[in-house]
C-alpha positions in Angstrom: 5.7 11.4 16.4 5.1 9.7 12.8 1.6 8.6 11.9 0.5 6.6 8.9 -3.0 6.9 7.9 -4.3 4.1 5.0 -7.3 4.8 3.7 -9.1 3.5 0.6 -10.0 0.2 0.8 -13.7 -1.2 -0.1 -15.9 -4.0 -1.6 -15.4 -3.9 -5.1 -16.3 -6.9 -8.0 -13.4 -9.1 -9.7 -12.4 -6.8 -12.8 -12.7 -3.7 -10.4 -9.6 -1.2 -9.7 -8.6 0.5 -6.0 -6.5 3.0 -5.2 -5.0 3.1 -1.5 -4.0 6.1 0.1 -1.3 6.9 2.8 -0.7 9.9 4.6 2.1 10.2 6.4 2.9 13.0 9.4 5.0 13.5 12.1 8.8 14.8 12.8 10.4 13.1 10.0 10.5 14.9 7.1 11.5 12.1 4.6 11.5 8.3 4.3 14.0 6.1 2.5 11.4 3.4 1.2 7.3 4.0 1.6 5.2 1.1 0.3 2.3 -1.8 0.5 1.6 -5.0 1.8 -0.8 -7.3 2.9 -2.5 -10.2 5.3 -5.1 -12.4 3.9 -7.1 -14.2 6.5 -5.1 -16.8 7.8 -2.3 -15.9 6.1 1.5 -14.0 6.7 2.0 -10.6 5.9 2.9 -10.2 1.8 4.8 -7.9 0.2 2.5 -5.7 -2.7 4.8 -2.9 -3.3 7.3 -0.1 -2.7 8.8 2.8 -3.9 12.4 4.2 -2.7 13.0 8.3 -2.2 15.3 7.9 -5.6 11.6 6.8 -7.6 12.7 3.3 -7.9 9.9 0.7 -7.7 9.1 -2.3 -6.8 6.1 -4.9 -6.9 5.4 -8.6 -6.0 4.9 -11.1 -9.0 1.2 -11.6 -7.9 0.1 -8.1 -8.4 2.9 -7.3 -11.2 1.0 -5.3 -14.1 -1.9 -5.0 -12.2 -0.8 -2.5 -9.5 1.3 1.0 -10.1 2.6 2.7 -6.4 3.5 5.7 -7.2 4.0 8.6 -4.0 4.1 12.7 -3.9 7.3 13.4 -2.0 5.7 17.1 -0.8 2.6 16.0 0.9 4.2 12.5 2.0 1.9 10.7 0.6 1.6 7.2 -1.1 -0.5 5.4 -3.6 -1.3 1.9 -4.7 -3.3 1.9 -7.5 -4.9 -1.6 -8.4 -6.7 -2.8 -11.0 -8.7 -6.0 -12.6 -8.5 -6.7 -8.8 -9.1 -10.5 -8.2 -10.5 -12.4 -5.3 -6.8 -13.5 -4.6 -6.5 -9.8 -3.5 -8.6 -10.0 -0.7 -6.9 -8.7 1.9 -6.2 -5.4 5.2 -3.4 -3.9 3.1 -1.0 -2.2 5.7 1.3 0.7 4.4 4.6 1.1 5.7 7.1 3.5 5.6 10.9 3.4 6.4 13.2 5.9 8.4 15.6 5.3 10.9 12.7 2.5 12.3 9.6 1.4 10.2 6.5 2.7 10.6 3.2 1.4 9.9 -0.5 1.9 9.1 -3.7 0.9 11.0 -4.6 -1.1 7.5 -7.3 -1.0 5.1 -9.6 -4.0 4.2 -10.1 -4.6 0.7 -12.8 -7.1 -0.6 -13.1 -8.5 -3.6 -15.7 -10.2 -4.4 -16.2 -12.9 -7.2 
């Protein structure tokens, strides 16, 4: 039915910038909320960022002014663009999308080295 693919993610230095990709596809046409996060090793699933179907935005303090989501509504598709990327952002980023259930991507490692 609904299939997120995340793609984008690489070994980068500190200082560096990323930008994730998601492509969404499937029977629904439209999502309320598509968006970002992420598990460091070890660690629980963070929140990066989203982005509603009305524009509005939304990012987590540790990647605030660093990272811009934005999405094309036609080709269903979101983006996380990051940069002066830190080793702090190591991480498989994981895109989501929300409908009636949430949906979500296979992830993405990114790397950043110091």
């Amino acid at each position: 039915q609904v299939r997120l693919v995340d793609s984008g993610g690489g070994l980068l230095q500190a200082g560096g910038s990323l930008r994730l990709s998601c492509v969404a596809s499937g029977s629904i046409s439209s999502f309320s909320t598509m968006g970002w996060y992420r598990e460091a090793p070890g660690m629980q699933r963070e929140f990066v960022a989203i982005i509603t179907s009305y524009g509005t935005t939304h990012h987590a303090d540790s990647v605030n002014s660093r990272c811009n989501i934005s999405e094309d509504n036609a080709k269903k598709t979101v983006y996380l663009q990051m940069n002066s990327q830190k080793s702090e952002d190591t991480a498989v980023y994981y895109c989501f999308a929300a409908a009636e259930r949430d949906y979500w991507g296979q992830g993405t490692q990114v790397t950043v080295s110091s």
